[in-house]
Every structure is written in structure tokens, then in C-alpha cells.
BALOBA-1460 file (C-alpha; in Angstrom, 3 decimals):
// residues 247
<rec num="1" residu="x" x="96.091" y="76.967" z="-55.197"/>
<rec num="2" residu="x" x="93.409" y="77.243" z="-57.880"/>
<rec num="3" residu="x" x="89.779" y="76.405" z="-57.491"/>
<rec num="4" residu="x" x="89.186" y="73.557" z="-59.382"/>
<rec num="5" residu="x" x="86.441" y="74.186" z="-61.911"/>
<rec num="6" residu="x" x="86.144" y="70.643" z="-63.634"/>
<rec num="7" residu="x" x="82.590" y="69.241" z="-64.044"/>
<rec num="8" residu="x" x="83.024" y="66.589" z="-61.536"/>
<rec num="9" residu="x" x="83.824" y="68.422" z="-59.057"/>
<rec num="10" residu="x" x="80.421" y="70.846" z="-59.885"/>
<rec num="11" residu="x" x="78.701" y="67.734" z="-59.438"/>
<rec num="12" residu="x" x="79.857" y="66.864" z="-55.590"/>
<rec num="13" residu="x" x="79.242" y="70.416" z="-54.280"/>
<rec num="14" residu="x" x="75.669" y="70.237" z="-55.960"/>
<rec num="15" residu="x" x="75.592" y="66.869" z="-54.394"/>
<rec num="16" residu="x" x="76.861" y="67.991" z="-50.858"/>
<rec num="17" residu="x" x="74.732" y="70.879" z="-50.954"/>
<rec num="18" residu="x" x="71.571" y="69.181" z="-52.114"/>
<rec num="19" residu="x" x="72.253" y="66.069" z="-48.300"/>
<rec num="20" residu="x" x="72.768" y="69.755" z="-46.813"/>
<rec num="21" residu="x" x="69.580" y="71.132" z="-47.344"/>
<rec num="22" residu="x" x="68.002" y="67.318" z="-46.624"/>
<rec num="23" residu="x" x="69.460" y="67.585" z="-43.342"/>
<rec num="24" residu="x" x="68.911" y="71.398" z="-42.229"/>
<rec num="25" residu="x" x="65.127" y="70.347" z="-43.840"/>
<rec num="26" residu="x" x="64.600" y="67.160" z="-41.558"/>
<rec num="27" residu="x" x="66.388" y="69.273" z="-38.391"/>
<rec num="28" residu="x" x="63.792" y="71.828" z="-38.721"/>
<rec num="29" residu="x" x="61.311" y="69.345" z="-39.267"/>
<rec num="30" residu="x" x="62.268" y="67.810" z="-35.977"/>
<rec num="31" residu="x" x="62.195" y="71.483" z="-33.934"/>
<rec num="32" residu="x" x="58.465" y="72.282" z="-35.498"/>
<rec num="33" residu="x" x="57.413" y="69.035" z="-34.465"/>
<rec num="34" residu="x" x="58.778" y="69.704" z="-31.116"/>
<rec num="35" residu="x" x="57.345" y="72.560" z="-30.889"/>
<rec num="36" residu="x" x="54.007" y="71.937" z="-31.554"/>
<rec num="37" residu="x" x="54.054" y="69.119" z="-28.325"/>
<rec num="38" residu="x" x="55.368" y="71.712" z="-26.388"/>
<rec num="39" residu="x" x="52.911" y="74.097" z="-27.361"/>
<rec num="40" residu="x" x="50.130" y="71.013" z="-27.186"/>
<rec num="41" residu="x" x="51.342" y="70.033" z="-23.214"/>
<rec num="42" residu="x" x="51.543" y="73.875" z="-22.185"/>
<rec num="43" residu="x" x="47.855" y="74.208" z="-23.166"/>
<rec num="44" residu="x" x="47.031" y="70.826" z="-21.922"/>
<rec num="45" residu="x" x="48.672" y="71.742" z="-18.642"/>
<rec num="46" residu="x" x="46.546" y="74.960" z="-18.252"/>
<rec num="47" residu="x" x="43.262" y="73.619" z="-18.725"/>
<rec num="48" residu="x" x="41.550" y="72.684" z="-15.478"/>
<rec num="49" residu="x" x="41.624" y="68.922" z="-15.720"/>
<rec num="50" residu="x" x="44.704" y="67.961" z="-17.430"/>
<rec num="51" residu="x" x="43.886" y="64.321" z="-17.706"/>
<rec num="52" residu="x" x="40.492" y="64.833" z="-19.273"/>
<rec num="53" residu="x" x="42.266" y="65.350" z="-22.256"/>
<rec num="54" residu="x" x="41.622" y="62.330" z="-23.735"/>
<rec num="55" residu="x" x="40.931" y="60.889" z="-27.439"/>
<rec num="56" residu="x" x="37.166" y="59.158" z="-28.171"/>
<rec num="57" residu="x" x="37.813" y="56.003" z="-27.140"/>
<rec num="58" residu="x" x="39.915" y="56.241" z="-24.282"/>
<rec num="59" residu="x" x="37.061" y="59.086" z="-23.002"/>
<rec num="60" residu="x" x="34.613" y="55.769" z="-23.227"/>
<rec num="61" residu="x" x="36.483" y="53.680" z="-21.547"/>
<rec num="62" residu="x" x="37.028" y="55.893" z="-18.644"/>
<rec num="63" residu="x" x="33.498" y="56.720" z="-18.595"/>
<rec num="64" residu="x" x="32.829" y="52.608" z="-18.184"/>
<rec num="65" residu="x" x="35.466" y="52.371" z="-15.952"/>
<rec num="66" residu="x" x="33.559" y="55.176" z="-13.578"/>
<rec num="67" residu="x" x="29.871" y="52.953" z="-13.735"/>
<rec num="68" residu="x" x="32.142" y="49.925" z="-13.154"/>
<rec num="69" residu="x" x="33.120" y="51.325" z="-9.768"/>
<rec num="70" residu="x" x="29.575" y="52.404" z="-9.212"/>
<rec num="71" residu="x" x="27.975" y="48.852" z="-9.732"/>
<rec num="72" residu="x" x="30.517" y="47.802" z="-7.178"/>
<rec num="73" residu="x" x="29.900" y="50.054" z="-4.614"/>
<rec num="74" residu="x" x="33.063" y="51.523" z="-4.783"/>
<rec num="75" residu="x" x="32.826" y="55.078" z="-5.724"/>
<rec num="76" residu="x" x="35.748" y="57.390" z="-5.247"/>
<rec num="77" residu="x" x="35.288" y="60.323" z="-2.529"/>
<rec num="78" residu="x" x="36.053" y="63.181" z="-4.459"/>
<rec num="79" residu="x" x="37.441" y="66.437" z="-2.854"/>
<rec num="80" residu="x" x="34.967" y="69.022" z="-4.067"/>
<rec num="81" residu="x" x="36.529" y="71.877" z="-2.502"/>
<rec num="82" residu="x" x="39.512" y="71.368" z="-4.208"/>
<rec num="83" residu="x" x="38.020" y="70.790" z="-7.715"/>
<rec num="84" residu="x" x="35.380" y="73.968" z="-7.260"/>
<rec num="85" residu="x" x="38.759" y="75.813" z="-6.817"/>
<rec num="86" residu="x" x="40.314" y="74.741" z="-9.821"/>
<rec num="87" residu="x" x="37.250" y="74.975" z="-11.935"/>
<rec num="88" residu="x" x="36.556" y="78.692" z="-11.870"/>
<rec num="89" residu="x" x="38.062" y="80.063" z="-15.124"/>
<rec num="90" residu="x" x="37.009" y="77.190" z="-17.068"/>
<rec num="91" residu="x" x="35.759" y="73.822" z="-17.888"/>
<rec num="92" residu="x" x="36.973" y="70.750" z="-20.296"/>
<rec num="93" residu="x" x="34.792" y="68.053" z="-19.536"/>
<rec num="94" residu="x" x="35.828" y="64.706" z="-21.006"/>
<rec num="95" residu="x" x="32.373" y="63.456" z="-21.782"/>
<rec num="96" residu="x" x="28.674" y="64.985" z="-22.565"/>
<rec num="97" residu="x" x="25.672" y="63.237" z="-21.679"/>
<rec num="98" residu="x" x="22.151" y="63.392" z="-22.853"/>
<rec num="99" residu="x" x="20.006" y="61.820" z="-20.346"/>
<rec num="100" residu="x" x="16.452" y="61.479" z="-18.875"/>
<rec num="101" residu="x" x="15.578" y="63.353" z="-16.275"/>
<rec num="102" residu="x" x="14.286" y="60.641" z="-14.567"/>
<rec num="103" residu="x" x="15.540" y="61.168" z="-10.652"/>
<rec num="104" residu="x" x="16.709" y="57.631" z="-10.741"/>
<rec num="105" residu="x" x="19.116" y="58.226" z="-13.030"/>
<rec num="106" residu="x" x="21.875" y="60.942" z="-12.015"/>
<rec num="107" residu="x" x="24.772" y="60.631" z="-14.578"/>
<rec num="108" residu="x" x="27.584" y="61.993" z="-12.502"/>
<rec num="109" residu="x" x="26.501" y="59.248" z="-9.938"/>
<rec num="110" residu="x" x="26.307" y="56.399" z="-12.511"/>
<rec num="111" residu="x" x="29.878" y="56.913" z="-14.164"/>
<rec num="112" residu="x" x="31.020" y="58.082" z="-10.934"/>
<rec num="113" residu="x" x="32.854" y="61.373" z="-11.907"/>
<rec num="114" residu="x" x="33.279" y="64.785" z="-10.581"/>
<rec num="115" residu="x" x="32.751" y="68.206" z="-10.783"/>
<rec num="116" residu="x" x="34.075" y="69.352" z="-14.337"/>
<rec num="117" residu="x" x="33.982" y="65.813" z="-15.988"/>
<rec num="118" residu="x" x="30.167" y="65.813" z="-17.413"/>
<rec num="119" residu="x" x="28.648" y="68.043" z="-19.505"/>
<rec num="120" residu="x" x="25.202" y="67.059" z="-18.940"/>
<rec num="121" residu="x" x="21.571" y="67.942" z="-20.519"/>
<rec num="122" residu="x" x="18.797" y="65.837" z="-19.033"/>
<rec num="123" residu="x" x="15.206" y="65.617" z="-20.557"/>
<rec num="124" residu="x" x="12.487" y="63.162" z="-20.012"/>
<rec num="125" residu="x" x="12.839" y="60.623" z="-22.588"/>
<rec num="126" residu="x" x="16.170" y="61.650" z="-23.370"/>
<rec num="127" residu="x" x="15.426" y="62.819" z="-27.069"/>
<rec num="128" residu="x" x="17.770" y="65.670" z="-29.089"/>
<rec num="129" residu="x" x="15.272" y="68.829" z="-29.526"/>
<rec num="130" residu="x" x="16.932" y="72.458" z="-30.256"/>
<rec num="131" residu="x" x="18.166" y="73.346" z="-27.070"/>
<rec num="132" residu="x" x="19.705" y="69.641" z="-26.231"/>
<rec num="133" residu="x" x="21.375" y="70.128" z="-30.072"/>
<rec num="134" residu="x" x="22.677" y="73.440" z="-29.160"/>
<rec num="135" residu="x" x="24.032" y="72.388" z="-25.959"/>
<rec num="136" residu="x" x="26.031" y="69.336" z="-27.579"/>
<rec num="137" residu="x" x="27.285" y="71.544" z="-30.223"/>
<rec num="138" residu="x" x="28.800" y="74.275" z="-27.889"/>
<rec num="139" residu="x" x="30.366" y="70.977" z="-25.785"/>
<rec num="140" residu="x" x="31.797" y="70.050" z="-29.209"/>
<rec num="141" residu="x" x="32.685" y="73.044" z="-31.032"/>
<rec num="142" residu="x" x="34.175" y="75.098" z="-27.585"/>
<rec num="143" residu="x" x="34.647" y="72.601" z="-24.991"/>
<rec num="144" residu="x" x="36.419" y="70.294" z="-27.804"/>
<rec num="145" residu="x" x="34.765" y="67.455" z="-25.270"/>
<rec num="146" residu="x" x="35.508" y="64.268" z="-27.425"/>
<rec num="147" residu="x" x="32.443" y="62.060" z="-26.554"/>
<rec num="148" residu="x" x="28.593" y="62.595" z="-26.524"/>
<rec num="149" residu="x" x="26.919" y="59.577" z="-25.270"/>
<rec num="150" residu="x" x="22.541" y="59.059" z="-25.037"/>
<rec num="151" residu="x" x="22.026" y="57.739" z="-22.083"/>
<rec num="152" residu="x" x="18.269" y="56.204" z="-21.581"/>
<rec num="153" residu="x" x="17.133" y="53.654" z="-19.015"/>
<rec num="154" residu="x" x="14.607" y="51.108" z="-18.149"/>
<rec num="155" residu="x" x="10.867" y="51.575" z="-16.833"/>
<rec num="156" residu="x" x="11.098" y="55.144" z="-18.477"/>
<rec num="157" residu="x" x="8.017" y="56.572" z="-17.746"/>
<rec num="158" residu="x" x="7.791" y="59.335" z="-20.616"/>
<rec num="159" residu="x" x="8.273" y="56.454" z="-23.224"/>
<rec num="160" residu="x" x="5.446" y="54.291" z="-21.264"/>
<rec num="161" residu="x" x="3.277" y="57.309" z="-21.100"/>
<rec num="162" residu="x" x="3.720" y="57.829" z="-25.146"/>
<rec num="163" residu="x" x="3.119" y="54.078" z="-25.618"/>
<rec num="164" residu="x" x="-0.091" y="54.655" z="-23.738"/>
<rec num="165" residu="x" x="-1.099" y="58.096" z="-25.339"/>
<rec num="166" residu="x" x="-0.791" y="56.788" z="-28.857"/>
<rec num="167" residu="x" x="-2.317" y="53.365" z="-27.846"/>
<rec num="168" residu="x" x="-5.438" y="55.292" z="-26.468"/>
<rec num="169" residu="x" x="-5.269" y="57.886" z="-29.250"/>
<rec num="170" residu="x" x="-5.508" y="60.253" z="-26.041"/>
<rec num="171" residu="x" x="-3.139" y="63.291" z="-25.662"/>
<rec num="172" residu="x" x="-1.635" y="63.555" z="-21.786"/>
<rec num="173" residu="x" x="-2.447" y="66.651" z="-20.396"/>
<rec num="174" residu="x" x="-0.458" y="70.161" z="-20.456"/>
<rec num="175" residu="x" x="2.733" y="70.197" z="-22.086"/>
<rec num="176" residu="x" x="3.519" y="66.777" z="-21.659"/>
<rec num="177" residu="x" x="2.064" y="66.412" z="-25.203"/>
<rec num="178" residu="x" x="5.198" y="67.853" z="-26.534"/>
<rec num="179" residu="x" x="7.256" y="65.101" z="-24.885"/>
<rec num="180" residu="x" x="4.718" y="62.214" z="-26.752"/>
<rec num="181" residu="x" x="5.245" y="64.146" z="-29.723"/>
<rec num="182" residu="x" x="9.476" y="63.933" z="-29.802"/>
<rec num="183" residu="x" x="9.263" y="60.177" z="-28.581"/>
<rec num="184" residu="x" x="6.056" y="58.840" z="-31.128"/>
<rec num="185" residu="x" x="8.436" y="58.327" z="-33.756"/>
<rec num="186" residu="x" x="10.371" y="55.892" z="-31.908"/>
<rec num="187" residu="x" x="7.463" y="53.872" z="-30.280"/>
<rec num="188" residu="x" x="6.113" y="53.449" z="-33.621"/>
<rec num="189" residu="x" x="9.369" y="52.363" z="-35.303"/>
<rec num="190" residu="x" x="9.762" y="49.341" z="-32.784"/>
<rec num="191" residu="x" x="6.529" y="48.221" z="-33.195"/>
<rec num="192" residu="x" x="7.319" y="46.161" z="-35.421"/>
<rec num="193" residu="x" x="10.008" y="44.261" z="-33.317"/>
<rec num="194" residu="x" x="9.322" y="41.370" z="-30.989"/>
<rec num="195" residu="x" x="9.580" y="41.377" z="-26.859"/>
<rec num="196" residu="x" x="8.402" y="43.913" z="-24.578"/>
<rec num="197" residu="x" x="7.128" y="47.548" z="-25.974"/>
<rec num="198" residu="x" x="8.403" y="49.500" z="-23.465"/>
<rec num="199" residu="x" x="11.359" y="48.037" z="-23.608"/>
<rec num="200" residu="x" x="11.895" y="48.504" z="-27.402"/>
<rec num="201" residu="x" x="10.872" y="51.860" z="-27.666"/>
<rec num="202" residu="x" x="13.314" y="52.763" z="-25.156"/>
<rec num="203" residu="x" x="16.705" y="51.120" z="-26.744"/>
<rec num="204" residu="x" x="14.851" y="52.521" z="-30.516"/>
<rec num="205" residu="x" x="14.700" y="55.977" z="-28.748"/>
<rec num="206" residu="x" x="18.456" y="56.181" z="-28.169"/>
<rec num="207" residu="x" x="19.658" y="54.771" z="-31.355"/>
<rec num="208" residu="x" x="17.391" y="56.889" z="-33.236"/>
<rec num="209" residu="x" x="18.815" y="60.063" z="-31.065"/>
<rec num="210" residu="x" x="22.349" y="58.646" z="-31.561"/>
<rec num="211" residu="x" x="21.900" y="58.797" z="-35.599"/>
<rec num="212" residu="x" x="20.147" y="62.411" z="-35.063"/>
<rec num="213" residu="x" x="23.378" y="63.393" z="-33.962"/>
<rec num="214" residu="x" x="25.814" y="61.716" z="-35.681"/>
<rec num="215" residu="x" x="24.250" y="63.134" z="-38.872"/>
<rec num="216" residu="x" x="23.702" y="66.645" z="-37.468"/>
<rec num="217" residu="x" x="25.557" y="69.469" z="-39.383"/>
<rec num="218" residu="x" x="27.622" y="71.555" z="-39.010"/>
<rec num="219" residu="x" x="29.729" y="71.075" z="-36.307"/>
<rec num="220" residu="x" x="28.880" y="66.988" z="-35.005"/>
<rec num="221" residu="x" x="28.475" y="65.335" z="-38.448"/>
<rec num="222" residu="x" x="32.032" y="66.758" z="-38.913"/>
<rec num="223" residu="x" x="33.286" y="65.988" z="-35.577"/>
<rec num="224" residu="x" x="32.783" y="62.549" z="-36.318"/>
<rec num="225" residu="x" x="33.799" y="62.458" z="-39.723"/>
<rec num="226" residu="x" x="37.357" y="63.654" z="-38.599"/>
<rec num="227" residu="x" x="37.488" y="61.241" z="-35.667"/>
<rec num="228" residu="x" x="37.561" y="63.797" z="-32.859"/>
<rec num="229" residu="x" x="34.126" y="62.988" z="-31.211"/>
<rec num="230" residu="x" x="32.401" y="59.912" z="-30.480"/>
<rec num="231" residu="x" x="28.664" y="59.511" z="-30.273"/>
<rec num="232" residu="x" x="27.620" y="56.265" z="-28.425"/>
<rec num="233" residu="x" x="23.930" y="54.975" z="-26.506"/>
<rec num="234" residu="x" x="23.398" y="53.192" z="-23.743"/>
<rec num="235" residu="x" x="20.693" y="51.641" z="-21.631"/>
<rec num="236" residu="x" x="20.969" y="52.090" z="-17.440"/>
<rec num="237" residu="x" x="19.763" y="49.221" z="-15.536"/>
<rec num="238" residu="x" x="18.105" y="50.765" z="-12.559"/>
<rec num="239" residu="x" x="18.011" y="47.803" z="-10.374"/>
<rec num="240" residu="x" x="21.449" y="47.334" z="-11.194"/>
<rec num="241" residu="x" x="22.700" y="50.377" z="-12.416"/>
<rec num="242" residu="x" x="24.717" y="49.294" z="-15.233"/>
<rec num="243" residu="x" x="25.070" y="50.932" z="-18.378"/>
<rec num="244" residu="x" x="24.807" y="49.036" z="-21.563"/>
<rec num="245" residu="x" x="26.360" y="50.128" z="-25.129"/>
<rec num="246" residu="x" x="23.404" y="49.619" z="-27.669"/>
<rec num="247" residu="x" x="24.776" y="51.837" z="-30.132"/>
């Protein structure tokens, strides 16, 4: 039998070979994909904490969730000697947390979470300075957490004590100068706005720390911009202790 050599026939062999190379394209497509989740769920699966793996928004809503039970009065027990175990070669906390250091306000308490969930930095007045910056970027940048949130609270004492030092043109003594300094610019910003000082300096202070970071190059500003970190504020009620999203 000969090979027939007519035009048509040229024409269904390119045609056959051209749904050929669609379908080895789209089966390989298929495997790489494949791949890649297994590749994704074997690294998941050796980080400590599996499920604080989590995209922005579902990191927020967990974190909400957690001060939800806490208003209640139904914290979780946690197993610490179980988690300390597990957390030795590593950490991938779901959520970071700038907050004061007021004693009243303990963020693993308040979003009821445990050891390995928070990545915290706590300074009176809450306010992003070099170190704070730092810390959030390493969070970011090595800890890949996926949500920063500024946490401030009522009756803050280091914003009442700026209101009062710039009201009475009279610097507090020691270092505490440096802590008027970083929270002037918000005091004076609310000024402006109607209801309670201390109570608008405080909700100004974490929005304006919120922006800080948000716009904060290299690593946040682009963290944001590509939708893998999520920079929120909100205000903690002490007598309460609910947390508010201002921002």
C-alpha cells in the first residue's frame, strides 16, 4: 500500500497533530498545576500551625472570632505543653499586632489565641517607630504572616499624658518625652474634630499608624499592593473588652 501524499490528507495529519499537542499541552498543564498544590500542602503541612495558613481576610475574621469568645467569657483552654512542643523549630503566626503596652490590654488574651498565633510588639501609645517597623517587616517578609493590625484602646494614658504635655507646653520627665514626641502629631491632627480629646487622639493615633504602614516601603507597601497582607486598626474597650475596626 502506498502512502498517500495528496494535499488533503497533509492537511489532517497537520490537523491531528496540531489537537495532539493541545492535549499533551493542557495534560501537562494539569500535572504542573498539581504539582504545585502538592508542593503548596507538603509545606503547609510542615509548618507548625497548619491552619494558620490563612489569606487576609479570613486571618481577620479569625482574629474577631477569638475577642468574640473573650467578650463572652468563653475562652478556649489551650494545651500549652503541647503547642511549646510543636513550636520549637519555627513559628507562622497568623496575625501581628502592634499594641500599647498598657497592662490592661494583653493581645493574646483579647483575641484569645495561643502560643505561635501572635506576633506581637507592644509600646505605649501604640505608634510605628524603627524597631516596631522592623519587627512588622521581618513578620511580613519571613514569617509571610498575612495581617498586621494597630491595636489602641481607651483611657490610654500616654495619649492623655501628650494631650496634657502639649496643653501645658511642659515636657514629662525622662524619656517619656520621646513617647509625647511620636504621639503630638496625632493629638494635634484631631483637634480639630468634635467630642472628647482623648478619645480622638486615640482612634487618630491608629489610623495615622495604619497609613504609616500601609505606605511603608519596601516590603509592606508591596505586601499590600499584591493582596497578601492586610493592615487594619482597632480600638479595645477596656470595660468591655471589645475590639472595634476603625480603619
Amino acid at each position: 500500500m502506498h502512502a498517500d501524499h495528496s494535499p488533503k490528507m497533509h492537511h489532517l495529519n497537520k490537523i491531528a497533530a496540531s489537537r495532539r499537542s493541545l492535549l499533551l499541552l493542557a495534560v501537562s498543564t494539569v500535572f504542573l498545576r498539581l504539582g504545585h498544590n502538592i508542593v503548596d500542602a507538603k509545606e503547609a503541612k510542615a509548618l507548625p500551625k497548619p491552619d494558620n495558613l490563612l489569606a487576609p481576610d479570613a486571618a481577620l475574621k479569625r482574629l474577631l472570632k477569638g475577642n468574640d469568645r473573650y467578650v463572652q467569657g468563653a475562652s478556649r483552654a489551650d494545651d500549652f505543653r503541647r503547642e511549646r512542643s510543636v513550636l520549637v523549630e519555627g513559628q507562622n503566626p497568623y496575625a501581628a499586632v502592634l499594641s500599647c503596652a498598657d497592662s490592661r490590654v494583653a493581645p493574646e488574651l483579647v483575641f484569645d489565641t495561643g502560643l505561635g498565633d501572635l506576633f506581637v510588639c507592644r509600646v505605649a501609645g501604640n505608634f510605628v517607630n524603627e524597631d516596631t517597623l522592623a519587627s512588622m517587616e521581618y513578620a511580613v517578609a519571613v514569617l509571610n504572616t498575612p495581617l498586621i493590625l494597630v491595636l489602641g484602646h481607651d483611657h490610654c494614658g500616654a495619649i492623655d499624658a501628650t494631650i496634657k504635655s502639649l496643653h501645658s507646653d511642659k515636657p514629662p520627665p525622662g524619656h517619656i518625652s520621646s513617647l509625647v514626641a511620636a504621639l503630638a502629631p496625632a493629638v494635634n491632627a484631631s483637634r480639630e474634630q468634635t467630642g472628647d480629646p482623648l478619645a480622638k487622639a486615640t482612634r487618630q493615633n491608629v489610623i495615622d499608624n495604619v497609613n504609616k504602614l500601609k505606605s511603608t516601603g519596601p516590603i509592606l507597601d508591596a505586601a499590600v499592593e499584591q493582596n497578601r497582607l492586610k493592615i487594619v486598626g482597632g480600638l479595645y474597650r477596656i470595660d468591655t473588652g471589645k475590639v472595634d475596626i476603625v480603619s
